[in-house]
PAZAPA-4460 file (N, C-alpha, C; in steps of 0.05 Angstrom, whole numbers, plus 32768, in hexadecimal, padded with zeros to 4 digits):
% residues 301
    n_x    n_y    n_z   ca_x   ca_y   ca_z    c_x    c_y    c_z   seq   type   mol
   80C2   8100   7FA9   80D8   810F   7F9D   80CD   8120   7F86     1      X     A
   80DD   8135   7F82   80CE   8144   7F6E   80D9   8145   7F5A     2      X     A
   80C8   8151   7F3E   80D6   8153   7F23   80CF   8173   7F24     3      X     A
   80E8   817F   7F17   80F4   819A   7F15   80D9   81A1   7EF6     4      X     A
   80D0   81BB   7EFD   80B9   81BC   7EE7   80BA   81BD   7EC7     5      X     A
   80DF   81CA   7EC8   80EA   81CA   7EAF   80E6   81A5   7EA2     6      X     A
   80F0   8195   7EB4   80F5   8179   7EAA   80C7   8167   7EAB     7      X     A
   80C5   8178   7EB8   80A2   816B   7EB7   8098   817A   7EA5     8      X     A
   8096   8190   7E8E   8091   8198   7E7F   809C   818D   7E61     9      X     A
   80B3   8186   7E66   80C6   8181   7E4C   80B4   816A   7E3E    10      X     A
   80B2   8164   7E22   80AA   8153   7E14   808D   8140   7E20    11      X     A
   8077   8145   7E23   806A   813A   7E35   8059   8124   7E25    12      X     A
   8069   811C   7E11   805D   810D   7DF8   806E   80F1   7DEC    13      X     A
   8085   80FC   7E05   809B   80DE   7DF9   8098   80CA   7E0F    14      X     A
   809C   80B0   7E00   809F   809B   7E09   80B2   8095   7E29    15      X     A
   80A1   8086   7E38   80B4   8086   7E56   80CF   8080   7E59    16      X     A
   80D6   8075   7E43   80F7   806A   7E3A   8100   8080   7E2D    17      X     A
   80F3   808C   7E1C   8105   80AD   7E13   8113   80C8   7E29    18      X     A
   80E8   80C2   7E33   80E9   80DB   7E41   80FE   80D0   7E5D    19      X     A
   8110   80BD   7E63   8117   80BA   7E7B   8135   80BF   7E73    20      X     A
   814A   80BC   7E55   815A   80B7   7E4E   815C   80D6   7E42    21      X     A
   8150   80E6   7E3A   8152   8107   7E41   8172   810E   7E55    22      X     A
   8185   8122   7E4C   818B   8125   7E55   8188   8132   7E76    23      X     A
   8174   8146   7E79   8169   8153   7E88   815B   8142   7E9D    24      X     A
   814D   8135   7E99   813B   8119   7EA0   8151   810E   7EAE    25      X     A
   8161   80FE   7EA2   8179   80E8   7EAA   818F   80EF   7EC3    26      X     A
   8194   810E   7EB7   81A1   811A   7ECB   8193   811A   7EE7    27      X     A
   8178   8125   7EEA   816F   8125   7F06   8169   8110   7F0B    28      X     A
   816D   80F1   7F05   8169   80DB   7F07   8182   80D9   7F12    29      X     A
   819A   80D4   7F07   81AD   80D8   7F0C   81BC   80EE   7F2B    30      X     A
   81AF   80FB   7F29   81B7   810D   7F41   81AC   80FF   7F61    31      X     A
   8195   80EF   7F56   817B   80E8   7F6C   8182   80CC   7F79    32      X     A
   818A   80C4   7F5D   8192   80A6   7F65   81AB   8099   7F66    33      X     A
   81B8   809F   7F51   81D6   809D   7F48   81DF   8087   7F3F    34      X     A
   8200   8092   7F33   820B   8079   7F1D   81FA   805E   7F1B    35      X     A
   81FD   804B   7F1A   81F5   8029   7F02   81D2   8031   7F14    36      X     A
   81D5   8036   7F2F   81B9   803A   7F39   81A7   8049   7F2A    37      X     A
   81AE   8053   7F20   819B   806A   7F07   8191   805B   7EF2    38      X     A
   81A5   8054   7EE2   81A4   803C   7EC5   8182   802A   7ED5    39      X     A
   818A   801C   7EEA   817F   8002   7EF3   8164   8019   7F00    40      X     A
   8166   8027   7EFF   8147   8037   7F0F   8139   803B   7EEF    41      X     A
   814C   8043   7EE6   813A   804D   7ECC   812B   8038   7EB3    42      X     A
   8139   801F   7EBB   8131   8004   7EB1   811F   7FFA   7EB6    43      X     A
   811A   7FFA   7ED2   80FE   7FEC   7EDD   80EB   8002   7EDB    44      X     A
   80EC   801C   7EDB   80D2   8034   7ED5   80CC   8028   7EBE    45      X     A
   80DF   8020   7EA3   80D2   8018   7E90   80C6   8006   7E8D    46      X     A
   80CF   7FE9   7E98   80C3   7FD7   7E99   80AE   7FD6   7EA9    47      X     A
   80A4   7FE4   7EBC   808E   7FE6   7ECA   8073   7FF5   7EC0    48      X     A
   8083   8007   7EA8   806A   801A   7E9D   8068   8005   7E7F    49      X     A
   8077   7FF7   7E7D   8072   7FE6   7E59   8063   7FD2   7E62    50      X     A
   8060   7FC2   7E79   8048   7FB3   7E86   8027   7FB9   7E90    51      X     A
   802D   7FD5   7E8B   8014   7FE4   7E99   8007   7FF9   7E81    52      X     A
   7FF2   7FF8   7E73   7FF0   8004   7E5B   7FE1   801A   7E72    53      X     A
   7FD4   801E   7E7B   7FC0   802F   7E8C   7FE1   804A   7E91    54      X     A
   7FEF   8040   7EA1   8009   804C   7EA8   801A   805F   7E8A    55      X     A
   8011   8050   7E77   801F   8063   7E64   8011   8078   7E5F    56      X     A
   7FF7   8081   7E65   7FE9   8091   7E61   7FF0   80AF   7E79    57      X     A
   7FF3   809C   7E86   7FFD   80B8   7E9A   801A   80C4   7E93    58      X     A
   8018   80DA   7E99   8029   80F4   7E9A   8045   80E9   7E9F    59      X     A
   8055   80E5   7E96   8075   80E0   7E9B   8085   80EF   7EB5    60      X     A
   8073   8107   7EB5   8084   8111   7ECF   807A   8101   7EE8    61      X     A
   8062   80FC   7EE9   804E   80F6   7F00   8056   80D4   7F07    62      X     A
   8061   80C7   7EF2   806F   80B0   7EF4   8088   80AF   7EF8    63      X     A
   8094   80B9   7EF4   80B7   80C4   7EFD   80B4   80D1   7F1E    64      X     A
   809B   80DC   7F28   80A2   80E3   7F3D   8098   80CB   7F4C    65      X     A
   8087   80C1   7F48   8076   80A9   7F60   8093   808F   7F63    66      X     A
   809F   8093   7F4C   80BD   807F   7F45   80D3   808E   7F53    67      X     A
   80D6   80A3   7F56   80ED   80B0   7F6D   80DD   80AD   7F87    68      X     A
   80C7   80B3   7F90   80C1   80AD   7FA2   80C3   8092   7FAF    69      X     A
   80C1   807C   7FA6   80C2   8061   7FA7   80E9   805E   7FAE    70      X     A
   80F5   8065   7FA2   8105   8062   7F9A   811B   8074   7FB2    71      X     A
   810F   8086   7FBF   8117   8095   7FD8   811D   8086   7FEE    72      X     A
   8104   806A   7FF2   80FD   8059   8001   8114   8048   7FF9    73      X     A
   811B   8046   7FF1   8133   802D   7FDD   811A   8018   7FD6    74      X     A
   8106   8015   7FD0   80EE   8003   7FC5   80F0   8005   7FA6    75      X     A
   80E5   7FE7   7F9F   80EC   7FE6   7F80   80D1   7FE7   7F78    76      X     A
   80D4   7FFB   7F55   80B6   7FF2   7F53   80B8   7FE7   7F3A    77      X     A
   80C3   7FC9   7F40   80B8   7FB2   7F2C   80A3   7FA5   7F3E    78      X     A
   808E   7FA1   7F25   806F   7F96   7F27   807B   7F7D   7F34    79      X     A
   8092   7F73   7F2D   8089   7F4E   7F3C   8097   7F55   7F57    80      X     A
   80A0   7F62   7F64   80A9   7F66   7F80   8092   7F74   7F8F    81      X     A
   807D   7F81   7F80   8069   7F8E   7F8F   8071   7FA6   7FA7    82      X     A
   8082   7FB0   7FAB   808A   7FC0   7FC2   807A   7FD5   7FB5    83      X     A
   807C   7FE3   7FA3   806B   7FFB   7F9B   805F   7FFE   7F87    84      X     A
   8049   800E   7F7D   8046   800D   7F6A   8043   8026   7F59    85      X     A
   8045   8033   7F44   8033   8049   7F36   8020   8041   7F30    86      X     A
   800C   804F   7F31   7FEA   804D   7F2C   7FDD   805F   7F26    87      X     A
   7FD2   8059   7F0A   7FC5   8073   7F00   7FA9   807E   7F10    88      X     A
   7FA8   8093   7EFE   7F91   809B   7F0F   7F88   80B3   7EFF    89      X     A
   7F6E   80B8   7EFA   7F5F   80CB   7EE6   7F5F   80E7   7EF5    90      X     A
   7F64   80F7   7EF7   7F69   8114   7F05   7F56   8124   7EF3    91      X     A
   7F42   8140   7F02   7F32   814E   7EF1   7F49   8155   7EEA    92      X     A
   7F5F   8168   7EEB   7F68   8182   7EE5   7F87   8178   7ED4    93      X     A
   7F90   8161   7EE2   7FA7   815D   7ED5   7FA9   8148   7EC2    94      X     A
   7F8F   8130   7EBD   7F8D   8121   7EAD   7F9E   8100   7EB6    95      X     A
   7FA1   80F3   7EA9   7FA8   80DF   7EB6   7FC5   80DC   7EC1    96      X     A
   7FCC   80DB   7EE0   7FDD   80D1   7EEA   7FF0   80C2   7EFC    97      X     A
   8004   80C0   7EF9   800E   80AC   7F0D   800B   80AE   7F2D    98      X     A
   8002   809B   7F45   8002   80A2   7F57   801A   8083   7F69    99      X     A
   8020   8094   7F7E   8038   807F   7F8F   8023   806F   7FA4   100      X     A
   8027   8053   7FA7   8015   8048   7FAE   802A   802E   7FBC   101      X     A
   8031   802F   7FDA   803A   8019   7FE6   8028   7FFC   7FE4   102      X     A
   803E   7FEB   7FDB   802C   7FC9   7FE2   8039   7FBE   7FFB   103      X     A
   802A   7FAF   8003   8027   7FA6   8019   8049   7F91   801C   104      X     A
   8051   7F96   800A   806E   7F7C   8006   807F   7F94   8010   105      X     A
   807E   7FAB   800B   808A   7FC3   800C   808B   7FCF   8025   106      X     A
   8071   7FCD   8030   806B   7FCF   804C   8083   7FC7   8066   107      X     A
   8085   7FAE   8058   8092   7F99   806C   809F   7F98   806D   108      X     A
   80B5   7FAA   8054   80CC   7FA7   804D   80DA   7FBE   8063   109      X     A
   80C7   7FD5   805B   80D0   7FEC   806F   80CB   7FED   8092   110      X     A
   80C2   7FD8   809D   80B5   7FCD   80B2   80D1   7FBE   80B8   111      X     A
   80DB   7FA6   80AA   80F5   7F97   80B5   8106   7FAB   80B1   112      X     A
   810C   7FC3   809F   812B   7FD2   80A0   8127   7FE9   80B8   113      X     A
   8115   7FEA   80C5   8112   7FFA   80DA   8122   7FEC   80F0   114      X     A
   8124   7FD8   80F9   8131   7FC4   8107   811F   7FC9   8128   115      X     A
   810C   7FD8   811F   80FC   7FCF   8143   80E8   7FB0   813D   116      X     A
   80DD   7FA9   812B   80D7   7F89   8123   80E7   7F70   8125   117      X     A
   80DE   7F5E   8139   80EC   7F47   813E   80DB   7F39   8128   118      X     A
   80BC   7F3A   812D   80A9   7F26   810F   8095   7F3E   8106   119      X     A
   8092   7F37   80F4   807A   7F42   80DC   806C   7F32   80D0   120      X     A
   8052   7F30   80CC   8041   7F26   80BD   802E   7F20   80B5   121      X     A
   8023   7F1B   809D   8003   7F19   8096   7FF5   7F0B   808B   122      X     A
   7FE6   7F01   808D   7FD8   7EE7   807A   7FB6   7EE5   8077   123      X     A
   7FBA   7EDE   8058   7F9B   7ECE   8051   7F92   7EC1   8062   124      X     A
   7F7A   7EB5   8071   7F72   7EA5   8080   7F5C   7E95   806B   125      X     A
   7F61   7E7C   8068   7F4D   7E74   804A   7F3B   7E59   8062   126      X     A
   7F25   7E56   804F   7F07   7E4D   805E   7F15   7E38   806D   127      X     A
   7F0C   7E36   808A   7F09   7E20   8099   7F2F   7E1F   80A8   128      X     A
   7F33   7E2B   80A1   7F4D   7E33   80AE   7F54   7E47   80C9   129      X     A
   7F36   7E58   80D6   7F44   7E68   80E9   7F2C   7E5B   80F8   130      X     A
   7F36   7E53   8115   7F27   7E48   8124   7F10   7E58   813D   131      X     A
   7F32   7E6E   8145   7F22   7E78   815D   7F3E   7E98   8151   132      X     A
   7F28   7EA9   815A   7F41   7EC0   8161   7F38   7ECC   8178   133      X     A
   7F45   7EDC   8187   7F39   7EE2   81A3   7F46   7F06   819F   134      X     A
   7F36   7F18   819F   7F41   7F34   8194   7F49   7F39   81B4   135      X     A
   7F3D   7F31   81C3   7F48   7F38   81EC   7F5B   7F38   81ED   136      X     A
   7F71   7F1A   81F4   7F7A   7F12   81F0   7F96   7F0C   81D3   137      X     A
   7F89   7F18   81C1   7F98   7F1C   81A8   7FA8   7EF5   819C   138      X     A
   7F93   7EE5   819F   7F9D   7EC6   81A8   7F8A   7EBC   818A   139      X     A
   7F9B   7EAD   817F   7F90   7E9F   8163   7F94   7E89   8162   140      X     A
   7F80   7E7F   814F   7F82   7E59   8154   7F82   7E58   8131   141      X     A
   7F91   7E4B   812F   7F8C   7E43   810A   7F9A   7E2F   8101   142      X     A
   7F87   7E1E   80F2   7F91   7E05   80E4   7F98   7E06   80C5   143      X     A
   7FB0   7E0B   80BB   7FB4   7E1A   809F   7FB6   7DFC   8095   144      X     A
   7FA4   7DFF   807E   7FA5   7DED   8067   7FBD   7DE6   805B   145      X     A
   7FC8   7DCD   805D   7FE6   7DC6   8055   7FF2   7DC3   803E   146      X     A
   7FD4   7DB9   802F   7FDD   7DBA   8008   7FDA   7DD9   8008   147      X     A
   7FF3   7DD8   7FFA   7FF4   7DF7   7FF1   7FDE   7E01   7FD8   148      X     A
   7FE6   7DE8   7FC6   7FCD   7DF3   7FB0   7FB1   7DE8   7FAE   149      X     A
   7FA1   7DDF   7FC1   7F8D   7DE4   7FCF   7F88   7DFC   7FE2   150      X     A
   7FA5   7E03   7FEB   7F9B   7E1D   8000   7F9C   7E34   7FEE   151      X     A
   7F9E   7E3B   7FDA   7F9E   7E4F   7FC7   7F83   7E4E   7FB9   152      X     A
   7F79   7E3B   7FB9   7F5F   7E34   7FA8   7F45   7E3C   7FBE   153      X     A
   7F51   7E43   7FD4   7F37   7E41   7FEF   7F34   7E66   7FEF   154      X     A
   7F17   7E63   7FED   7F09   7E7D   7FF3   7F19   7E8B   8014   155      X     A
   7F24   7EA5   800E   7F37   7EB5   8021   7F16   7EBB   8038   156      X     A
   7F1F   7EB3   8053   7F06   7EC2   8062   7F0D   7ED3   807D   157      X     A
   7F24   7ED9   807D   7F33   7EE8   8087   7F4E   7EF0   8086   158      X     A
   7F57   7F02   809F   7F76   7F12   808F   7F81   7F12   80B3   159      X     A
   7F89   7F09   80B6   7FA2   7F0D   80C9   7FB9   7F14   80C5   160      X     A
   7FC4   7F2B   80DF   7FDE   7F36   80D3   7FEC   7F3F   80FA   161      X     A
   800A   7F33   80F6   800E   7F3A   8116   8031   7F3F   8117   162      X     A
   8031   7F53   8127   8055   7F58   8129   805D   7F5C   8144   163      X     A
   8076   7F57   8150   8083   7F55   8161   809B   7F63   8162   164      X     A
   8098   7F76   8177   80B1   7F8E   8177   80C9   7F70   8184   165      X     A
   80E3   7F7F   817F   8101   7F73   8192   80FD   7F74   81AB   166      X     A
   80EB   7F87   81B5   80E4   7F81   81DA   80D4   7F71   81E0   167      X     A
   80C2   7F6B   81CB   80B4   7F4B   81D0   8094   7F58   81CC   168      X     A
   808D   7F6F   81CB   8074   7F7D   81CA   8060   7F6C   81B7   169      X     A
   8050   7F65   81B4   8044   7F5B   819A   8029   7F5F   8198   170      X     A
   802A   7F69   8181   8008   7F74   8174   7FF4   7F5E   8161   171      X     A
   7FE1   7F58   815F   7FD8   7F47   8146   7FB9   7F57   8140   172      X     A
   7FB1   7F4F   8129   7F98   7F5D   8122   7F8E   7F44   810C   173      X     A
   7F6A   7F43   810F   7F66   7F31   8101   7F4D   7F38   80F5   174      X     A
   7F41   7F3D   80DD   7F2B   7F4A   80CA   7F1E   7F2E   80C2   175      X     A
   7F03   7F2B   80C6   7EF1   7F1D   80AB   7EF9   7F25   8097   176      X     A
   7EF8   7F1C   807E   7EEA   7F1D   8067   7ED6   7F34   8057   177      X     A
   7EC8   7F32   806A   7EAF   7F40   8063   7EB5   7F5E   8076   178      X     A
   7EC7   7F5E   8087   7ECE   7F77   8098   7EDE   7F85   8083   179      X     A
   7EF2   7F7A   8076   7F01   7F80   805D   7EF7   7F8C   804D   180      X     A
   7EDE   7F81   8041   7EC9   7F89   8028   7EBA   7FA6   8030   181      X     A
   7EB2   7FAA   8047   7EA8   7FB8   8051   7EC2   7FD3   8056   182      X     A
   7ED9   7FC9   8057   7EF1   7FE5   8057   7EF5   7FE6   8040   183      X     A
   7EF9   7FDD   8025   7EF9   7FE9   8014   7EE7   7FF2   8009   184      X     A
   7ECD   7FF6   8011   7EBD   7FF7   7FFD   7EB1   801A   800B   185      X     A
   7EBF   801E   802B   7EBB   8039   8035   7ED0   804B   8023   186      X     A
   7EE9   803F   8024   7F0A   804E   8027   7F0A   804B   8002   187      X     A
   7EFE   8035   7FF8   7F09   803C   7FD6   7EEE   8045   7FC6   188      X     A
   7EED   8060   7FBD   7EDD   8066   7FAC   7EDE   8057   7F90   189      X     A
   7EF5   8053   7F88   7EF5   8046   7F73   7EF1   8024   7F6F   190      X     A
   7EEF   8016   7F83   7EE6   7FFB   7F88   7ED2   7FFC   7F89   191      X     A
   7EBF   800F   7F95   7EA9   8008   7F91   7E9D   8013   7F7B   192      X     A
   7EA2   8026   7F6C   7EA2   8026   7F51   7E9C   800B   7F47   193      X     A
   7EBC   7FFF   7F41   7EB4   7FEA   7F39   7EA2   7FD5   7F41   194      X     A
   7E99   7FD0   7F52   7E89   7FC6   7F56   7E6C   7FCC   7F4D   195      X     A
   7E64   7FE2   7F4E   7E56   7FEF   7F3E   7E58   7FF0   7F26   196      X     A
   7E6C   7FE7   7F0F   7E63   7FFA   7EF9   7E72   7FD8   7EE2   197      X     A
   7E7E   7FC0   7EFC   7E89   7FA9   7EF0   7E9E   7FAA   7EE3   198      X     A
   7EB2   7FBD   7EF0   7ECA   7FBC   7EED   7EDB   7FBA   7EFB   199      X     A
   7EFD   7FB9   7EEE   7F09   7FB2   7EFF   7F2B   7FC7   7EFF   200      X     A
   7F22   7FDC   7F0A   7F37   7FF0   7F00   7F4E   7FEF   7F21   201      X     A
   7F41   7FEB   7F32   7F4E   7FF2   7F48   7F59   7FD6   7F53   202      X     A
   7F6E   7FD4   7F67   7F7D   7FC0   7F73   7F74   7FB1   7F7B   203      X     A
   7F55   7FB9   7F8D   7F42   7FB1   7FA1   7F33   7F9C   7F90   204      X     A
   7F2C   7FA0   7F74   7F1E   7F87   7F64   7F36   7F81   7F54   205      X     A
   7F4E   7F7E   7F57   7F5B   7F6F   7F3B   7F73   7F61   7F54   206      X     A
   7F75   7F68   7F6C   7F83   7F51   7F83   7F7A   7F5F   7F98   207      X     A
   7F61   7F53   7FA1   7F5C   7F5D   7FBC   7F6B   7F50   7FD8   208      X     A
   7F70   7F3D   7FD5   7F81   7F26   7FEC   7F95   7F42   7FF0   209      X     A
   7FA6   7F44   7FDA   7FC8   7F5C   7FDA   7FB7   7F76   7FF3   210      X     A
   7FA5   7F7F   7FE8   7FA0   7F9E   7FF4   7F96   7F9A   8006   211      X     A
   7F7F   7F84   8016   7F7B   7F7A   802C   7F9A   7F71   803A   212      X     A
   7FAA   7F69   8031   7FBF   7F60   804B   7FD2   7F7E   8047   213      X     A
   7FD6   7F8F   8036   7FDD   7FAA   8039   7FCC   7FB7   8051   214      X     A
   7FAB   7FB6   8052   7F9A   7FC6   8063   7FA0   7FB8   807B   215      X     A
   7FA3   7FA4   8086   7FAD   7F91   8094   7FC7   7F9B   80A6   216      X     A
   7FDE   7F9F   8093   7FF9   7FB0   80A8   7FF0   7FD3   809C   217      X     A
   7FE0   7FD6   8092   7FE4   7FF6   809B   7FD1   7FFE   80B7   218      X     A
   7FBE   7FE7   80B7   7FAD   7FF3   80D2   7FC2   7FE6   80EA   219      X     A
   7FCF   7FCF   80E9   7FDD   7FC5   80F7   7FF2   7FD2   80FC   220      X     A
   8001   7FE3   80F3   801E   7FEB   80F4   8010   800F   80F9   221      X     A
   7FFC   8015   80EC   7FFA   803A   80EF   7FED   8040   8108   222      X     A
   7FE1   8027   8112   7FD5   8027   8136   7FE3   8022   814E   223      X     A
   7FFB   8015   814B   800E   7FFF   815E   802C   8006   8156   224      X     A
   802C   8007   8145   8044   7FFC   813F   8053   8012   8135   225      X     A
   8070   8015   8144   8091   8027   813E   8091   8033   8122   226      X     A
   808D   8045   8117   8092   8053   80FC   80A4   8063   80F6   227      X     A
   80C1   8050   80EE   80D6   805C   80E5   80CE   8073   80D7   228      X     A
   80D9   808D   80CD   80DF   80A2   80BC   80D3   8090   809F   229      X     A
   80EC   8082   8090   80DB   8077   8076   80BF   8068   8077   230      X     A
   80B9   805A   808E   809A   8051   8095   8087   8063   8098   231      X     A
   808D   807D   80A2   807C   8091   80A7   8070   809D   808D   232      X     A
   8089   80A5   8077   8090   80B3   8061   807C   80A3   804C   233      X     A
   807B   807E   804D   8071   807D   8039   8054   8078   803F   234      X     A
   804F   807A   805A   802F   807C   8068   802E   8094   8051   235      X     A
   8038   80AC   805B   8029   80C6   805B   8022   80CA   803A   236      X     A
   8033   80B9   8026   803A   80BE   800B   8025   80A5   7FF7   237      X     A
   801F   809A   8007   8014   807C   8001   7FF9   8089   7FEC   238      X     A
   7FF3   8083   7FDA   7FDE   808D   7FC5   7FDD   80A5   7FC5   239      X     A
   7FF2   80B3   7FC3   7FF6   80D2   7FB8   7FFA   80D2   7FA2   240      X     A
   7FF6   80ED   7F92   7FFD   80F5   7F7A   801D   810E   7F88   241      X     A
   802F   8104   7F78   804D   8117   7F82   804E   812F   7F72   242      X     A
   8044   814A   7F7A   8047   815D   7F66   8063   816D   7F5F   243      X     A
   8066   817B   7F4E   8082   8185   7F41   8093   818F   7F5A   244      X     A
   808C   819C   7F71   8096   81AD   7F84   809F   8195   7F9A   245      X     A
   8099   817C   7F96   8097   8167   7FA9   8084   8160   7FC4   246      X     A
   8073   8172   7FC4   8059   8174   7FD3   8044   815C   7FD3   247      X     A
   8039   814E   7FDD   8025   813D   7FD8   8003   813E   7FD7   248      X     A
   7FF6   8134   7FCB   7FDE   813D   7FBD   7FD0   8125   7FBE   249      X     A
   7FBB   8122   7FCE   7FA2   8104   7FD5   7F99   8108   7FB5   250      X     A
   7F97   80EF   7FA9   7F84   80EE   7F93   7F5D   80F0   7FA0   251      X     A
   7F56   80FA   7F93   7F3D   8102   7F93   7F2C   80EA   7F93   252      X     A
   7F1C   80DB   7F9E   7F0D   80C4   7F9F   7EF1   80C3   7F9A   253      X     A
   7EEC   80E1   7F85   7ED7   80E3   7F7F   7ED1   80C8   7F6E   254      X     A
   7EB5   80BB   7F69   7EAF   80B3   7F57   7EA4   80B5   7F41   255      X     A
   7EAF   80D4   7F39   7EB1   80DC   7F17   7EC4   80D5   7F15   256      X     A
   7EE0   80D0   7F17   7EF5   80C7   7F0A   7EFA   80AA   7F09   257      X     A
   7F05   809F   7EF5   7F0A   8084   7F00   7F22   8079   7F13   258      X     A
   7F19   8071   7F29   7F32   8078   7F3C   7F41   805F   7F3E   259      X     A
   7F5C   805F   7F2E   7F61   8048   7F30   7F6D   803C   7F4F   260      X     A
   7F73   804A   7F62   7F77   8041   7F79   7F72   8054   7F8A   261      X     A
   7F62   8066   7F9A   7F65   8073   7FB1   7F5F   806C   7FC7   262      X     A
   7F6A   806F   7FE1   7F68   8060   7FFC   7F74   8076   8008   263      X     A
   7F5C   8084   801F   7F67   8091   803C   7F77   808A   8049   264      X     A
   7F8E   8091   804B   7FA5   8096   8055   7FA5   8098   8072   265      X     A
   7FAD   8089   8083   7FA9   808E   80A7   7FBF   809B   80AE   266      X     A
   7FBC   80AE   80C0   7FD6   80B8   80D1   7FE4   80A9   80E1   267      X     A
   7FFD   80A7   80D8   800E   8090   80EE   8006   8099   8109   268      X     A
   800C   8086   8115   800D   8082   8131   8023   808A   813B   269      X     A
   8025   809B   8150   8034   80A3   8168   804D   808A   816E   270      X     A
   8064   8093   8170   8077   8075   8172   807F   806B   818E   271      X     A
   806E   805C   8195   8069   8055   81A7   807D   804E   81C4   272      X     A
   807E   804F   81DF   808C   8045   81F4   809E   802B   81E9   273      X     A
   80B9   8028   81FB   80C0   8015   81F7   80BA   8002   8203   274      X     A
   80AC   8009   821D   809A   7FF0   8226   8079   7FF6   822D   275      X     A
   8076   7FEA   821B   8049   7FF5   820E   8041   7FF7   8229   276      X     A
   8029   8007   823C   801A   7FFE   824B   8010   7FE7   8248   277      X     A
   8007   7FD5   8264   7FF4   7FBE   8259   7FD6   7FCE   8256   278      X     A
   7FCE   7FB9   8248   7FAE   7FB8   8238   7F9B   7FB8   8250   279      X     A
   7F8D   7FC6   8254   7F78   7FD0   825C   7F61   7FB9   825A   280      X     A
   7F59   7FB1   8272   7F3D   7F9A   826F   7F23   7FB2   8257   281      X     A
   7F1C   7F95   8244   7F04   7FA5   822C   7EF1   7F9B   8239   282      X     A
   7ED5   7FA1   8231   7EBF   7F98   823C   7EBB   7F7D   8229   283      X     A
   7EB1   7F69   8237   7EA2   7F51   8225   7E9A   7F56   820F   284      X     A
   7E9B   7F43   81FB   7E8C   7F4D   81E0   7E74   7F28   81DA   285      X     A
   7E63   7F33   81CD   7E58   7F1C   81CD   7E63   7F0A   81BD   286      X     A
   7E56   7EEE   81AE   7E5D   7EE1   81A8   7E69   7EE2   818B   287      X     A
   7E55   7EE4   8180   7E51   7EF7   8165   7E69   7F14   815E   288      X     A
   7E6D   7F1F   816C   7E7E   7F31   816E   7EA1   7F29   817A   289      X     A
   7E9E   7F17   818F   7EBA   7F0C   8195   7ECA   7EFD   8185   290      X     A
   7EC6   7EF8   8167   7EE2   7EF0   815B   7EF2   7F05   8142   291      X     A
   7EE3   7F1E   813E   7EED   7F35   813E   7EE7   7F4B   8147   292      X     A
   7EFF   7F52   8149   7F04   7F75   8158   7EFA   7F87   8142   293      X     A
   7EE9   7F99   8144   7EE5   7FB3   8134   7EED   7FD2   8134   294      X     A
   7F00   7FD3   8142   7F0D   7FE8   814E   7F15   8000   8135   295      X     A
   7F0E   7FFA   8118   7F16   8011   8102   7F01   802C   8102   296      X     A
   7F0E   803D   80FC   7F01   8052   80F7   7F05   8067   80E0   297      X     A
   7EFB   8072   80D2   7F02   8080   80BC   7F19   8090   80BE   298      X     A
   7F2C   8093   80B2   7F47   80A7   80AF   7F4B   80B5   809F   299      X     A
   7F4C   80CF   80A3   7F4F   80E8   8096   7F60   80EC   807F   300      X     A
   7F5D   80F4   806C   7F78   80FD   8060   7F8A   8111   8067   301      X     A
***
């Protein structure tokens, strides 16, 4: 959603609770969102940027828009619901600011209000818990650890994630660990930064489990799987910067900036038959190779 240039110019020095209570400001808040919905949108922008010191530094317009954008989706962006987030990000030309960034809770959310999902879902796989997966076959064997707070304490060594259309269709996809480490470390310039430089600015080192089971239903759902209009929308918008005209803009993944989150964006998938062709016999894979599938490939912006 966009901010009108008169209202992204105005005061670019006040506080995110001033600058949102502006008459000018409030009004297109007001127009966007409306009555008590406005009050309650404009509450949590604050509370979401008074939790995030990095976030106050960015541009007020550039945060008001990644927050209408979110907010188009009907997605909340309070930090403890995780559906979305603002995320700063160091820009040569514009200096630090906010970018719209789907979480994986958010994902799922827009996945069940589409209503072609009978199940959705994704999970940690922690040591000694996945037995057999068969990528042919799409067939999993797993013995999940029953103390819960022992299974939280166990090193994650894979990510399974699998959904099931209302006609009974069903997809599953299942990543090592180390297949994980190896996608972020192509797709996030700024992870590997940190990794390089012993920091921890991006999502990928401060909750990698969250952005692994996000990478998890976006390869799962942008390959296979039905993409409502708002599923499509927040594919296409997912770590953008929202400029004044409402146009969208890839943050730059150079590693001169510090990037606090960038990730290549895949083109949804085609929405598929209502009844899939069957699967095509694959050729054998050896042993070593048969308990995951490697089927990713780099995606464009």
């Amino acid at each position: 959603m966009a901010v009108t240039n008169s209202l992204a110019k105005s005061q670019q020095k006040l506080g995110m609770a001033a600058y949102l209570t502006q008459d000018a400001v409030k009004a297109q808040i007001q127009k966007i969102v409306g009555g008590k919905n406005g009050d309650r949108f404009i509450s949590s922008i604050v509370s979401a940027v008074q939790v995030n010191p990095q976030l106050q530094e960015c541009t007020n317009q550039s945060i008001l828009s990644a927050a209408l954008l979110g907010q188009s989706l009907n997605l909340s962006p309070s930090p403890q619901l995780s559906q979305f987030f603002m995320v700063p990000f160091n820009d040569k030309n514009r200096g630090k600011i906010a970018t719209f960034q789907l979480g994986y809770k958010g994902m799922i959310q827009l996945a069940i209000r589409s209503g072609f999902y009978k199940k959705i879902n994704v999970l940690c796989l922690k040591e000694g818990e996945l037995i057999k997966y068969d990528p042919l076959e799409e067939e999993i064997e797993v013995k999940l650890i029953e103390n819960e707070v022992e299974r939280e304490k166990a090193p994650t060594v894979a990510y399974y994630a699998f959904f099931e259309y209302i006609n009974g269709f069903r997809k599953t996809l299942c990543w090592s660990r180390q297949k994980m480490e190896s996608h972020a470390l192509q797709y996030s310039a700024g992870y590997k930064a940190d990794l390089k430089n012993g920091t921890k600015y991006t999502f990928w080192s401060k909750s990698f489990d969250d952005m692994a089971m996000k990478t998890m239903l976006r390869q799962l759902l942008s390959k296979w799987g039905i993409m409502s209009i708002d599923l499509e929308k927040a594919y296409v918008s997912d770590q953008a910067y929202v400029k004044e005209d409402g146009s969208i803009e890839y943050v730059d993944t150079d590693e001169g900036n510090i990037v606090i989150e960038a990730e290549t964006v895949p083109v949804p998938a085609e929405e598929p038959k209502a009844e899939p062709p069957k699967k095509e016999p694959k050729a054998k894979k050896s042993a070593a190779d048969a308990l995951f599938d490697d089927d990713d490939k780099p995606a464009g912006k």
